[in-house]
PDBQT receptor file of N, H, CA, C and O in Angstrom, charges set to zero:
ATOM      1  N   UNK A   1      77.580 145.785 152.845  1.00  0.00    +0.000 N 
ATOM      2  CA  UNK A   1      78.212 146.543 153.911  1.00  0.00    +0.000 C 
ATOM      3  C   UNK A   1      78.500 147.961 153.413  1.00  0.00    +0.000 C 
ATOM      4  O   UNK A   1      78.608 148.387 152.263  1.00  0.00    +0.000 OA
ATOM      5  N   UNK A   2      78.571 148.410 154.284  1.00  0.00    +0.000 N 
ATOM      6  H   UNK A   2      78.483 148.064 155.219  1.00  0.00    +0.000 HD
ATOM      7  CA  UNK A   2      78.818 150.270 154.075  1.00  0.00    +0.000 C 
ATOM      8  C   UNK A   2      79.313 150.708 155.207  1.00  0.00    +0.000 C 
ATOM      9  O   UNK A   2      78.983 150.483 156.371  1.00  0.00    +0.000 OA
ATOM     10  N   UNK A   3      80.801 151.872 154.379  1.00  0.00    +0.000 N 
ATOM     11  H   UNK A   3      81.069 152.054 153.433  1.00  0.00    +0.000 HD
ATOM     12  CA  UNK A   3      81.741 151.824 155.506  1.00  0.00    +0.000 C 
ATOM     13  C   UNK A   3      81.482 153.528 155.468  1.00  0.00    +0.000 C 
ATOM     14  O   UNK A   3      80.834 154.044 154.557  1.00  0.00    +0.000 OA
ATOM     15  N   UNK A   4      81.938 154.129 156.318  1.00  0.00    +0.000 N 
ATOM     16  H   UNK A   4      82.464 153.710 157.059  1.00  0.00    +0.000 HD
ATOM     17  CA  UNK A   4      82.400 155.634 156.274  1.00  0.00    +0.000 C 
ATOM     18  C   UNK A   4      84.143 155.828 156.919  1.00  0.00    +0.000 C 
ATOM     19  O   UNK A   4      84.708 155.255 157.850  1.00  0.00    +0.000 OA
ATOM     20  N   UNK A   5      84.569 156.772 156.061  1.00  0.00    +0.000 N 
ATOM     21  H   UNK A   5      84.110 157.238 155.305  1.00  0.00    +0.000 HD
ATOM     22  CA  UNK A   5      85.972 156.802 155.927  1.00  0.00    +0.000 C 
ATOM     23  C   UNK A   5      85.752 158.253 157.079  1.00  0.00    +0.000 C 
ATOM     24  O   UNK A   5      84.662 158.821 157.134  1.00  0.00    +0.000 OA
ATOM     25  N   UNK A   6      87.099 158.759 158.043  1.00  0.00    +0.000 N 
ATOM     26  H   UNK A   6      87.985 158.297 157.998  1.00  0.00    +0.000 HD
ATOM     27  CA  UNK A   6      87.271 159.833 158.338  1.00  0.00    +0.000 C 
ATOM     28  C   UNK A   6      88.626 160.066 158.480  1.00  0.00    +0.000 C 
ATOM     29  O   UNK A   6      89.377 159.094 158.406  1.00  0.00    +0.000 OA
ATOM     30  N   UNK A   7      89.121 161.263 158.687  1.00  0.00    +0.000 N 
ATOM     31  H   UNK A   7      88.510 162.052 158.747  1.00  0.00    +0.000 HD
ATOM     32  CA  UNK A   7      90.171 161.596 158.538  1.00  0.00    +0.000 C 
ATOM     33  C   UNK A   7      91.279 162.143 159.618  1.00  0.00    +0.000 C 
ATOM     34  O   UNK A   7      91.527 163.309 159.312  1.00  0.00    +0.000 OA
ATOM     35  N   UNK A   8      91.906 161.810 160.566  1.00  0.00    +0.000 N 
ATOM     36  H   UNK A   8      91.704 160.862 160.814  1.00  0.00    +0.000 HD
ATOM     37  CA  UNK A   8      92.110 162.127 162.046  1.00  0.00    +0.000 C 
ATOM     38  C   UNK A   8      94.081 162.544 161.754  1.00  0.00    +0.000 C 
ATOM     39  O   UNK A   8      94.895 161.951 161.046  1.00  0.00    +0.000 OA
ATOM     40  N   UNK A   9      94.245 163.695 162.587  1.00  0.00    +0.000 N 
ATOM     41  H   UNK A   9      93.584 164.177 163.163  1.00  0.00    +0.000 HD
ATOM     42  CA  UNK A   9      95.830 163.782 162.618  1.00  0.00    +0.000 C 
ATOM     43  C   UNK A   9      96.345 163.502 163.900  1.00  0.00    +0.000 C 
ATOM     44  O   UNK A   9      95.919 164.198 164.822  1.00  0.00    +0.000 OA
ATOM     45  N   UNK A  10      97.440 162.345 164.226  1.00  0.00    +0.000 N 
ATOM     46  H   UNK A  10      97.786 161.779 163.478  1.00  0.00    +0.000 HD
ATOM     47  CA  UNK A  10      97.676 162.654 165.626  1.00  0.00    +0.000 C 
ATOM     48  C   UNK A  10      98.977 162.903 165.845  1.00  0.00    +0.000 C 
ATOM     49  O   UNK A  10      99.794 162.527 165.005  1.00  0.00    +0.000 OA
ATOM     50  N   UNK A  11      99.322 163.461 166.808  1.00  0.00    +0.000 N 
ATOM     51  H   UNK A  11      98.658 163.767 167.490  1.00  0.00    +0.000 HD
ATOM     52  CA  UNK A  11     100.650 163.883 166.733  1.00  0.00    +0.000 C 
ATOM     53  C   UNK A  11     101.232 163.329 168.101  1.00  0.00    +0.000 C 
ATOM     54  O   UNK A  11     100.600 162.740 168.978  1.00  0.00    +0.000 OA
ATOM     55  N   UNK A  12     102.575 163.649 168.084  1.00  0.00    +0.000 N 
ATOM     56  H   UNK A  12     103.089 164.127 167.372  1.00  0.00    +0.000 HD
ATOM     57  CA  UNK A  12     103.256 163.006 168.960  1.00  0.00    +0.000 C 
ATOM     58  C   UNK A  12     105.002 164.104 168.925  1.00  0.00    +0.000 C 
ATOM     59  O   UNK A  12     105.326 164.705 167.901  1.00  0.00    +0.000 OA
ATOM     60  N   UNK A  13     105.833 164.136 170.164  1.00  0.00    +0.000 N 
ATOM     61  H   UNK A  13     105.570 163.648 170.995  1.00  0.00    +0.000 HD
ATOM     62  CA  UNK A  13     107.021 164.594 169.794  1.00  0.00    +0.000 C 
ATOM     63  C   UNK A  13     108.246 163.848 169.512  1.00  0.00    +0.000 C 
ATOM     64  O   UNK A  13     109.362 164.280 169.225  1.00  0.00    +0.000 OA
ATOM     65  N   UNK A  14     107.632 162.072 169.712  1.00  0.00    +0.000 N 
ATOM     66  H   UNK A  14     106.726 161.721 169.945  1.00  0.00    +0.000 HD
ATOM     67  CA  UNK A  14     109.063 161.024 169.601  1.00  0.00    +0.000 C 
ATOM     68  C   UNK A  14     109.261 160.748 168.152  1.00  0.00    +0.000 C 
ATOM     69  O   UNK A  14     110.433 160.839 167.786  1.00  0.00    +0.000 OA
ATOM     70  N   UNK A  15     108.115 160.333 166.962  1.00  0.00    +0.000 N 
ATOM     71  H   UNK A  15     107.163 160.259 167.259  1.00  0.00    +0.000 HD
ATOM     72  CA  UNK A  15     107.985 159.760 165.945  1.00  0.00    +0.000 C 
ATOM     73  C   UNK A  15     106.794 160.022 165.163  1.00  0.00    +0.000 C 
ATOM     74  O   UNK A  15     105.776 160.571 165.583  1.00  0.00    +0.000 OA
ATOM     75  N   UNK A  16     107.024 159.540 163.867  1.00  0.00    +0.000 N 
ATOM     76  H   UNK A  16     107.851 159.093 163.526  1.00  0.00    +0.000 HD
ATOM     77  CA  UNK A  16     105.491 159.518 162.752  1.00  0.00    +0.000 C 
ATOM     78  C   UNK A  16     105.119 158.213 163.524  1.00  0.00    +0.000 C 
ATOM     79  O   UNK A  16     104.055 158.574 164.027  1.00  0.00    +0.000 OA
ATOM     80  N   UNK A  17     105.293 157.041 163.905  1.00  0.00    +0.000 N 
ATOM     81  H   UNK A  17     106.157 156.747 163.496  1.00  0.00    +0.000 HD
ATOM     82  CA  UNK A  17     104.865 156.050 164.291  1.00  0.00    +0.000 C 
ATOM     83  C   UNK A  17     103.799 156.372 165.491  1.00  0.00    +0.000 C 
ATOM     84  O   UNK A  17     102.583 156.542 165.401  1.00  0.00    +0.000 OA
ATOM     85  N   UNK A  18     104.561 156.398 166.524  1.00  0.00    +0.000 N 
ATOM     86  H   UNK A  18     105.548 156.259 166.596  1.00  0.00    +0.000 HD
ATOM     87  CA  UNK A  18     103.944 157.399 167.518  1.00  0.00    +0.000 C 
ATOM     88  C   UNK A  18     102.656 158.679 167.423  1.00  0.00    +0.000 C 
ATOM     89  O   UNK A  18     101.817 158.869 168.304  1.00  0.00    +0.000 OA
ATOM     90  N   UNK A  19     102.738 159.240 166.491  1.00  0.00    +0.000 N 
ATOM     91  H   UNK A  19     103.420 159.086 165.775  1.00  0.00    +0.000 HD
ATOM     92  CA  UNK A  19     101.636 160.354 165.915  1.00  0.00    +0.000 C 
ATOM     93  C   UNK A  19     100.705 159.165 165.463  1.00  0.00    +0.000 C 
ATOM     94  O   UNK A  19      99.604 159.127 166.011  1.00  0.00    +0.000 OA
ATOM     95  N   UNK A  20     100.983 158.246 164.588  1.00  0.00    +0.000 N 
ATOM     96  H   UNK A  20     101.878 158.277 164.142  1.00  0.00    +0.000 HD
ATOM     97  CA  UNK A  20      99.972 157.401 163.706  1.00  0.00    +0.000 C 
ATOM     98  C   UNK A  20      99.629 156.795 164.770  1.00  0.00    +0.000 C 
ATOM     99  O   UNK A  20      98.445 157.130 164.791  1.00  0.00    +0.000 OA
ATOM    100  N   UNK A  21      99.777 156.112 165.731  1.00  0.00    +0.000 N 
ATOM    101  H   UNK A  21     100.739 155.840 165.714  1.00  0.00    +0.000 HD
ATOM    102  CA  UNK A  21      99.593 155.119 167.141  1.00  0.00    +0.000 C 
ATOM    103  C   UNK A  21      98.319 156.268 168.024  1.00  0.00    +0.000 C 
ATOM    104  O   UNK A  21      97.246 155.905 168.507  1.00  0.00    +0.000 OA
ATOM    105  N   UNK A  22      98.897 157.683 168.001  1.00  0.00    +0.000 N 
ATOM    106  H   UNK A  22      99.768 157.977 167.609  1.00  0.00    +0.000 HD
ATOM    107  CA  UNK A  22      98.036 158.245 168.644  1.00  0.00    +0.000 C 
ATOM    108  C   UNK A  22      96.754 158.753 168.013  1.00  0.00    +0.000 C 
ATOM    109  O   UNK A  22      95.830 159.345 168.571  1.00  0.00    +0.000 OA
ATOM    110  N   UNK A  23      96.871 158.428 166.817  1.00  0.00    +0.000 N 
ATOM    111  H   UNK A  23      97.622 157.947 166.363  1.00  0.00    +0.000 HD
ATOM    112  CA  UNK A  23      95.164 158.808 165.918  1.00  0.00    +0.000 C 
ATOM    113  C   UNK A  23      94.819 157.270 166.004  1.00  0.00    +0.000 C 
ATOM    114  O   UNK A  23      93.692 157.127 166.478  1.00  0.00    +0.000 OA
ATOM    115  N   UNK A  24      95.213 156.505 165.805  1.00  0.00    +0.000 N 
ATOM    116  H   UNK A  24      96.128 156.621 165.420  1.00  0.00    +0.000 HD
ATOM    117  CA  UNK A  24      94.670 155.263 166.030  1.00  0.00    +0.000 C 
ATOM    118  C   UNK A  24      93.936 154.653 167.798  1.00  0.00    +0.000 C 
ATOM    119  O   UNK A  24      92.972 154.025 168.235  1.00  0.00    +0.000 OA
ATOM    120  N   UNK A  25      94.760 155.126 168.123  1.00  0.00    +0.000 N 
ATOM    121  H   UNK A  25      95.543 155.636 167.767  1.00  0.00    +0.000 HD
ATOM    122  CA  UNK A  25      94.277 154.957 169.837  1.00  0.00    +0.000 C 
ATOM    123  C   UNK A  25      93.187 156.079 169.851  1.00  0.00    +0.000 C 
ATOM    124  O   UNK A  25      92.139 155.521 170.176  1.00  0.00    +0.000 OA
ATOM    125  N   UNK A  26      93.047 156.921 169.720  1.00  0.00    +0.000 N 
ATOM    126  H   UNK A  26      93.898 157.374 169.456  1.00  0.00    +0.000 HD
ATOM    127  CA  UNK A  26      91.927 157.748 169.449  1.00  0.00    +0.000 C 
ATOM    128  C   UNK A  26      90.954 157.418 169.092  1.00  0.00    +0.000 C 
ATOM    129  O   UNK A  26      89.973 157.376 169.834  1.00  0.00    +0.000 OA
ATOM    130  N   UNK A  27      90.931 157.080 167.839  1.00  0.00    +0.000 N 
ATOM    131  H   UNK A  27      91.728 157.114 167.236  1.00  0.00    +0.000 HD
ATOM    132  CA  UNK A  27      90.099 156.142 167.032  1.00  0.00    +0.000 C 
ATOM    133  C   UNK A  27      89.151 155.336 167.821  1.00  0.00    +0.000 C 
ATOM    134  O   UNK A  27      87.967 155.431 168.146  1.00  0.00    +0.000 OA
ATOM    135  N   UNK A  28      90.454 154.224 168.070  1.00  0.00    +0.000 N 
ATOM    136  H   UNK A  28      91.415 154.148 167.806  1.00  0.00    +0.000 HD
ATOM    137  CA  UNK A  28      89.503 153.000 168.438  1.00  0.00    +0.000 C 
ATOM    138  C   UNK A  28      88.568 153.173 170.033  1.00  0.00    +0.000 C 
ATOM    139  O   UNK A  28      87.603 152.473 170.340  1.00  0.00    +0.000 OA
ATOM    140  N   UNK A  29      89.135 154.228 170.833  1.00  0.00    +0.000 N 
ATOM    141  H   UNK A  29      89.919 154.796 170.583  1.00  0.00    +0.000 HD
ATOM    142  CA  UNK A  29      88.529 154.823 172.097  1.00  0.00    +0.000 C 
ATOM    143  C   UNK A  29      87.208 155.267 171.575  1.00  0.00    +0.000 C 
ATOM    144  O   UNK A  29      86.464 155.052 172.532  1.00  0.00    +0.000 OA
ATOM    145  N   UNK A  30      86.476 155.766 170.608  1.00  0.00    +0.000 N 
ATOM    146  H   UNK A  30      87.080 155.941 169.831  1.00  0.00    +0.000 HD
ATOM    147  CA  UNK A  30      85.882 156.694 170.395  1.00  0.00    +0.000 C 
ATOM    148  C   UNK A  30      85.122 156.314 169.205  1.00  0.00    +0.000 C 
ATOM    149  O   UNK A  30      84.471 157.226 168.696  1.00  0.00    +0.000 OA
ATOM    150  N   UNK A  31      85.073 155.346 168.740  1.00  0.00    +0.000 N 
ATOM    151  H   UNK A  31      85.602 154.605 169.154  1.00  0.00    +0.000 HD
ATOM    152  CA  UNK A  31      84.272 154.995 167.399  1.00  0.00    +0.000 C 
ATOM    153  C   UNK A  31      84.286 153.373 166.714  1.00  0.00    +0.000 C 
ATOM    154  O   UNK A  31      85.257 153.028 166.041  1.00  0.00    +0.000 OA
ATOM    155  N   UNK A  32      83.229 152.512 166.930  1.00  0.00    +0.000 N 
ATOM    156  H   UNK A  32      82.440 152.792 167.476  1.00  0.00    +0.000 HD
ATOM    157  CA  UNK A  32      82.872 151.330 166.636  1.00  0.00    +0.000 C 
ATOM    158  C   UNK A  32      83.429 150.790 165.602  1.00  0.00    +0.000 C 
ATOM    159  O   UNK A  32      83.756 151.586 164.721  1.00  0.00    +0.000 OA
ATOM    160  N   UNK A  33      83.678 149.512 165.393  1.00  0.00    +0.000 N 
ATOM    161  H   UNK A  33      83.412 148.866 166.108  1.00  0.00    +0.000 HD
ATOM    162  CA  UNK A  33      83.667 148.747 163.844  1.00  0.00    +0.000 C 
ATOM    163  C   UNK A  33      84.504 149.197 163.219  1.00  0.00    +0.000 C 
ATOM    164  O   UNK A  33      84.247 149.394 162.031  1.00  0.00    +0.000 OA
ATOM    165  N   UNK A  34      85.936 149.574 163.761  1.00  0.00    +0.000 N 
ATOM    166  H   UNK A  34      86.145 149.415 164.726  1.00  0.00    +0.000 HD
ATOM    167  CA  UNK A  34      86.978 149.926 163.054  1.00  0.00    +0.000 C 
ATOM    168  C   UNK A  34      87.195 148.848 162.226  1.00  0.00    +0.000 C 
ATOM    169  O   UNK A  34      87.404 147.719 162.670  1.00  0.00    +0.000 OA
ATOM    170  N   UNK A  35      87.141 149.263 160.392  1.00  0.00    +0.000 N 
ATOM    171  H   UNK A  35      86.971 150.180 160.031  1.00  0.00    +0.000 HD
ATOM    172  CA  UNK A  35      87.832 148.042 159.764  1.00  0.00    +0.000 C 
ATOM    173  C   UNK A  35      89.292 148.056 159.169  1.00  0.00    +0.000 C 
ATOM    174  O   UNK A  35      89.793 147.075 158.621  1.00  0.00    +0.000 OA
ATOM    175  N   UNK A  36      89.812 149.058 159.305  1.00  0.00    +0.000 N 
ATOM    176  H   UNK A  36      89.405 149.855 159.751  1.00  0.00    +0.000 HD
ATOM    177  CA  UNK A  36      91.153 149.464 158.159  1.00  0.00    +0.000 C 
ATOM    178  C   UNK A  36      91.863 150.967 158.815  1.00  0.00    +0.000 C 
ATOM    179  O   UNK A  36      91.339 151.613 159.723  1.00  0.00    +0.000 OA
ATOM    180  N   UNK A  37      92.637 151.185 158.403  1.00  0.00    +0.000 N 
ATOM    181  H   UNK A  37      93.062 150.660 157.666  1.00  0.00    +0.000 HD
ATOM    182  CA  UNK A  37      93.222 152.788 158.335  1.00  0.00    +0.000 C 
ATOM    183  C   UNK A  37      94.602 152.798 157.875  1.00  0.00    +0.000 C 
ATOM    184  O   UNK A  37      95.441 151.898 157.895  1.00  0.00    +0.000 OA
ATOM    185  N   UNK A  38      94.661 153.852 157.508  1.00  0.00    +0.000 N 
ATOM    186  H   UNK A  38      93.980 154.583 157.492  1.00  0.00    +0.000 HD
ATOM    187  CA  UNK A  38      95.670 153.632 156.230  1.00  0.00    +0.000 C 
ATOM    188  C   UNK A  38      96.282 155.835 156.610  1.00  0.00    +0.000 C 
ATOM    189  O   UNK A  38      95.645 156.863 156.841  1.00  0.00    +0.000 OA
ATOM    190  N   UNK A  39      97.585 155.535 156.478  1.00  0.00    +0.000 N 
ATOM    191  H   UNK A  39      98.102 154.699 156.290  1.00  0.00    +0.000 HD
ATOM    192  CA  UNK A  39      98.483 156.599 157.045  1.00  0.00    +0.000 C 
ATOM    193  C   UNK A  39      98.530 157.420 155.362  1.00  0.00    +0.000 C 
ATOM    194  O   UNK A  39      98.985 156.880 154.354  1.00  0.00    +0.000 OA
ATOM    195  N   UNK A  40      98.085 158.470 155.412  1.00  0.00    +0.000 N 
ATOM    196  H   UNK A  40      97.716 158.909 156.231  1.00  0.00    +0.000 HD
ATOM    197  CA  UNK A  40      97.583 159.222 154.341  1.00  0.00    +0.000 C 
ATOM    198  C   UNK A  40      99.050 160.003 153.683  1.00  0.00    +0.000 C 
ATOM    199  O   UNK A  40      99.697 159.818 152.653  1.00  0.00    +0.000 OA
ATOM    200  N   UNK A  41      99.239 161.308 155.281  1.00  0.00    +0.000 N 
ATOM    201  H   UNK A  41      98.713 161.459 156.119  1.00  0.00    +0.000 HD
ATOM    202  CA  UNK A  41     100.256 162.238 155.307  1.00  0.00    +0.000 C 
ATOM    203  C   UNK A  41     101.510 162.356 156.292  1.00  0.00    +0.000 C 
ATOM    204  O   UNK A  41     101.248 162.245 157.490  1.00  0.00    +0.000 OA
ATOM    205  N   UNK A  42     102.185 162.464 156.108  1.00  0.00    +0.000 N 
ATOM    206  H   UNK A  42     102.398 162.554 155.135  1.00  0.00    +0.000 HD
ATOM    207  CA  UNK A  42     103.630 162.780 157.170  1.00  0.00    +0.000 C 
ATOM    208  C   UNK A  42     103.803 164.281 157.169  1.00  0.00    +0.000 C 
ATOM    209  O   UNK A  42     103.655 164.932 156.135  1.00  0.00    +0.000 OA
ATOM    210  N   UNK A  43     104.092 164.784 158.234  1.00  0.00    +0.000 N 
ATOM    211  H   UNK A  43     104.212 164.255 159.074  1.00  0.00    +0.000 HD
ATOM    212  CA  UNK A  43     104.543 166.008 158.517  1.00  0.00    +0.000 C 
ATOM    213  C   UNK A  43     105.505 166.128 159.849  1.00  0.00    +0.000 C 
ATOM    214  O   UNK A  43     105.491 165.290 160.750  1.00  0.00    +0.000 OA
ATOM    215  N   UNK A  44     106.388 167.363 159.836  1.00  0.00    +0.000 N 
ATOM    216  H   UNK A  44     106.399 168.045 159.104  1.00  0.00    +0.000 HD
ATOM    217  CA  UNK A  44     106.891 167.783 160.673  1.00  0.00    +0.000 C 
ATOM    218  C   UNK A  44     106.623 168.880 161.545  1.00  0.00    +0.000 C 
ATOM    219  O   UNK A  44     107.760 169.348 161.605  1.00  0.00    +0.000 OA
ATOM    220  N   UNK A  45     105.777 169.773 162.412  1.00  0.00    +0.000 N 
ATOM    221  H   UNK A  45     104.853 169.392 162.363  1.00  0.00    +0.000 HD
ATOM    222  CA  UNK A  45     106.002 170.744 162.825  1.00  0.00    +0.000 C 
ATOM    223  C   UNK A  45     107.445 171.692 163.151  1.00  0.00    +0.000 C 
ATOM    224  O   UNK A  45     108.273 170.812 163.386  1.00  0.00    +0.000 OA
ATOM    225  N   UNK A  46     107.888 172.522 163.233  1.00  0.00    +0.000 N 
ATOM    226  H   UNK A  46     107.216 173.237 163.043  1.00  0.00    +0.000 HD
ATOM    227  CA  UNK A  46     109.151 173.116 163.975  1.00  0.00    +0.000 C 
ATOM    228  C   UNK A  46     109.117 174.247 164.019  1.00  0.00    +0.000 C 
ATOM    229  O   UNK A  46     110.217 174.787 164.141  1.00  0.00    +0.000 OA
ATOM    230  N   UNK A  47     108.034 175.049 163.955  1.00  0.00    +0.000 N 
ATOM    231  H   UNK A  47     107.140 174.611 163.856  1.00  0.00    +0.000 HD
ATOM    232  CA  UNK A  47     108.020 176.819 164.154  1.00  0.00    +0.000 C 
ATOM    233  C   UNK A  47     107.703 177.017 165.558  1.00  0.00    +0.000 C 
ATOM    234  O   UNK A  47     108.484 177.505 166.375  1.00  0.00    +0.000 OA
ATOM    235  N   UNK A  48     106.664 176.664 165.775  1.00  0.00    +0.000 N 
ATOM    236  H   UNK A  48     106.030 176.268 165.111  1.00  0.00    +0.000 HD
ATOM    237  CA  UNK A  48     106.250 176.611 166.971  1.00  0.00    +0.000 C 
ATOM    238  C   UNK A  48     105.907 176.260 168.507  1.00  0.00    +0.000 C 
ATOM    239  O   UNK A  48     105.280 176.732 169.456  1.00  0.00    +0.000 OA
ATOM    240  N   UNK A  49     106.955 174.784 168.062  1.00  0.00    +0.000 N 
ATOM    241  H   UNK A  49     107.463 174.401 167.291  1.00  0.00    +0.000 HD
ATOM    242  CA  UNK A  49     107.139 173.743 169.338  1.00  0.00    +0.000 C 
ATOM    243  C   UNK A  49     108.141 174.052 169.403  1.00  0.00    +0.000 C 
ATOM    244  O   UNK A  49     108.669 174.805 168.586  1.00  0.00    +0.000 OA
ATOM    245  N   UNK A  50     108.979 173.317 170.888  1.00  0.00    +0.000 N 
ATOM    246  H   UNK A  50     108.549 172.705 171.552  1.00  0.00    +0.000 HD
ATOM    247  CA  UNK A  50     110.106 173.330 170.842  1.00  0.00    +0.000 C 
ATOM    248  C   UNK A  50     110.770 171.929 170.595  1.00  0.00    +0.000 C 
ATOM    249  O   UNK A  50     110.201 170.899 170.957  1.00  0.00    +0.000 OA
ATOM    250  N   UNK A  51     111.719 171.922 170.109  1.00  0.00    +0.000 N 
ATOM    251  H   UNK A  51     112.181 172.758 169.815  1.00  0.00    +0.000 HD
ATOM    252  CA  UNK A  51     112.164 170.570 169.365  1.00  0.00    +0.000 C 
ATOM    253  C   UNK A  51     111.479 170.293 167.828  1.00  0.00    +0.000 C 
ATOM    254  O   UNK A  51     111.779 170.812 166.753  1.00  0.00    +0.000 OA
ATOM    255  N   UNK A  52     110.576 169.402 168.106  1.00  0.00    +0.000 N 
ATOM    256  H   UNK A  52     110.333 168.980 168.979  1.00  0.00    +0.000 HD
ATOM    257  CA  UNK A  52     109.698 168.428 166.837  1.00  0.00    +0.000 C 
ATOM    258  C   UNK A  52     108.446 168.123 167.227  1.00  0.00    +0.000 C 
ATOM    259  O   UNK A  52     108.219 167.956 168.425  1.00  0.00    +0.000 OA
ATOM    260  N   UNK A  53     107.484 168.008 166.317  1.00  0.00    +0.000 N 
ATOM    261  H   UNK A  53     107.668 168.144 165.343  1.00  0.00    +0.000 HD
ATOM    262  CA  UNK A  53     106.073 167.545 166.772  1.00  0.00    +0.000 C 
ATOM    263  C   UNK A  53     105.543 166.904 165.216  1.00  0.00    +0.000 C 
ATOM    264  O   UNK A  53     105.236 167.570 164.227  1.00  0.00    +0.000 OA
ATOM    265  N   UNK A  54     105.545 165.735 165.326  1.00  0.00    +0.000 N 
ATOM    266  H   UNK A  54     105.794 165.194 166.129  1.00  0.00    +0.000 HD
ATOM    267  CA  UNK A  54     105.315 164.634 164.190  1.00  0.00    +0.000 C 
ATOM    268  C   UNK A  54     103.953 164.679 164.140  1.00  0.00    +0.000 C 
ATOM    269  O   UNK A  54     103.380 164.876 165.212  1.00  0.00    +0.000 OA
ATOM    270  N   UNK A  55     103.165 164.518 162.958  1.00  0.00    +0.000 N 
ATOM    271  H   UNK A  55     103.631 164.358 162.087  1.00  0.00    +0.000 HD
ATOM    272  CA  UNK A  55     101.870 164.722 162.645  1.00  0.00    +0.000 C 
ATOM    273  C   UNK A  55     102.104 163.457 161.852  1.00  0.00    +0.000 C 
ATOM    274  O   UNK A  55     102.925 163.387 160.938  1.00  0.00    +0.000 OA
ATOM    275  N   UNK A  56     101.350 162.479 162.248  1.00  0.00    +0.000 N 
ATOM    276  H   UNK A  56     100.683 162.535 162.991  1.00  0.00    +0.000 HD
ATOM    277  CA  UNK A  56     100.424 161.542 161.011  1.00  0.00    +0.000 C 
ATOM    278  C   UNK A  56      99.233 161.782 160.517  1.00  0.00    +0.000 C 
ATOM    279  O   UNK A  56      98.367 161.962 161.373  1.00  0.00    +0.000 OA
ATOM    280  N   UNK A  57      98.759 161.870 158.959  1.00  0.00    +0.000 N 
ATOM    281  H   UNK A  57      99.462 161.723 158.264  1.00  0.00    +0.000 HD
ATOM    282  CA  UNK A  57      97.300 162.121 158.686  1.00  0.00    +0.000 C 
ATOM    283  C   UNK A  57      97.027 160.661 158.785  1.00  0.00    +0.000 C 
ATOM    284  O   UNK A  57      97.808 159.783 158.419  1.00  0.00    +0.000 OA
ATOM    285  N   UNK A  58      95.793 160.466 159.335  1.00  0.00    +0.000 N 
ATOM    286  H   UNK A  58      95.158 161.179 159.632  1.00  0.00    +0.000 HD
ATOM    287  CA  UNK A  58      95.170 158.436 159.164  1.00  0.00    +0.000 C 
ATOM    288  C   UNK A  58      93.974 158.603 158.636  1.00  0.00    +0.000 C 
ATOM    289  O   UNK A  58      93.185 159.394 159.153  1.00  0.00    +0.000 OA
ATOM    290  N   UNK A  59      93.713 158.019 157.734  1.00  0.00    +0.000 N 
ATOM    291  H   UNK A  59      94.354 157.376 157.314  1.00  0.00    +0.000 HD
ATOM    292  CA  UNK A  59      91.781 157.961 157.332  1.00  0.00    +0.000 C 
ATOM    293  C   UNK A  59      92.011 156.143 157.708  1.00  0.00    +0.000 C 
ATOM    294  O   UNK A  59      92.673 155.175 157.334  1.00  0.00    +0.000 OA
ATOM    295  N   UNK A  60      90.555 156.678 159.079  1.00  0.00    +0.000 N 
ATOM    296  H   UNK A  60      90.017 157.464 159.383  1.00  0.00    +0.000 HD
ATOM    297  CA  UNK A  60      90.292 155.227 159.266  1.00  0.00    +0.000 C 
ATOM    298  C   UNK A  60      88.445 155.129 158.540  1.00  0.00    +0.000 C 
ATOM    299  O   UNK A  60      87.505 155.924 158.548  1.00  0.00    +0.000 OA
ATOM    300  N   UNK A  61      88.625 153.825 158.023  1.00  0.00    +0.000 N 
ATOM    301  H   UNK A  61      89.388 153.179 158.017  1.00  0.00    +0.000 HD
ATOM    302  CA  UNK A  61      87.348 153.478 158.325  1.00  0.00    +0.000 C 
ATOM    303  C   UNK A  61      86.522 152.548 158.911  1.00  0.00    +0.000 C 
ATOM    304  O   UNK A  61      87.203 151.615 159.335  1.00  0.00    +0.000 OA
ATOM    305  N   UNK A  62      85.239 152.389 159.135  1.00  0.00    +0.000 N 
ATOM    306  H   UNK A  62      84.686 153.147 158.790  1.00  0.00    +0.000 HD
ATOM    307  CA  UNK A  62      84.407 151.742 159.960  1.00  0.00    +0.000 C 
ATOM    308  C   UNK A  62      83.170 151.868 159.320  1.00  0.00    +0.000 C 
ATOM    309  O   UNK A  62      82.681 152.763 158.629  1.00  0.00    +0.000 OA
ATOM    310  N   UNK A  63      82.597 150.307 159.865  1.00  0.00    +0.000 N 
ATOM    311  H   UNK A  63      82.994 149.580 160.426  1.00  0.00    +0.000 HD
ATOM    312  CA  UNK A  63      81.427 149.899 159.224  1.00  0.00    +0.000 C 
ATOM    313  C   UNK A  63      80.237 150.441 159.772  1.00  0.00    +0.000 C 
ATOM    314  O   UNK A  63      79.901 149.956 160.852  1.00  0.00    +0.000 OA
ATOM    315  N   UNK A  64      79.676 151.133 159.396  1.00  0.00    +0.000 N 
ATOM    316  H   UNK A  64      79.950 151.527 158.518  1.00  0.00    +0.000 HD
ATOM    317  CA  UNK A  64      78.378 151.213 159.738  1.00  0.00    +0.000 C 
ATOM    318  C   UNK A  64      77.065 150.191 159.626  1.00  0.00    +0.000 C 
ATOM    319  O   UNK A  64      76.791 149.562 158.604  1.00  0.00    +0.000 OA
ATOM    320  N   UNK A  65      76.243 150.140 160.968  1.00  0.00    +0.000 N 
ATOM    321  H   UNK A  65      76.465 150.651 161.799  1.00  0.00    +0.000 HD
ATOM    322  CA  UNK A  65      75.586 149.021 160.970  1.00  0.00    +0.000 C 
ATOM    323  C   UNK A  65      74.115 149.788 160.512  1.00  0.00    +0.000 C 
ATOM    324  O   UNK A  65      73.532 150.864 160.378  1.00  0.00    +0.000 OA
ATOM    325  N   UNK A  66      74.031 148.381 160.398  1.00  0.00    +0.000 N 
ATOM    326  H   UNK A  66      74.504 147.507 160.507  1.00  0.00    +0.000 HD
ATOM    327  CA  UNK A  66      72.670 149.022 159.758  1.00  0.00    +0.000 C 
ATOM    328  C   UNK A  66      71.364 148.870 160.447  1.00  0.00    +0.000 C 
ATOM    329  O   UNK A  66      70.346 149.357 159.955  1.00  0.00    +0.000 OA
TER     330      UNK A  66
């Protein structure tokens, strides 16, 4: 088997949970044979939003068929 890893940020303004939920829902909308993903980075935005804007980094990967 042979996987390819990528690297997706999603954000959200309630939570890191929420940000990670929304690269994952992304994900799985948009790309086959999800096997794993794993929450890389945490961040906060606050310069430029108003309030908060939570960033999860996710590297998911998926199998490529052959």
């Amino acid at each position: 088997m042979v996987f390819k890893k990528i690297t997706l940020i999603g954000t959200s303004p309630e939570s890191f949970d929420a940000a990670a939920d929304d690269a994952l829902d992304r994900a799985e909308a948009t790309i086959e044979n999800i096997h794993w993903a794993e929450v890389s980075e945490l961040g906060v935005e606050v310069a430029s939003v108003e309030g908060r804007e939570y960033q999860a980094e996710v590297e998911v990967a998926f199998h490529l068929e052959e």
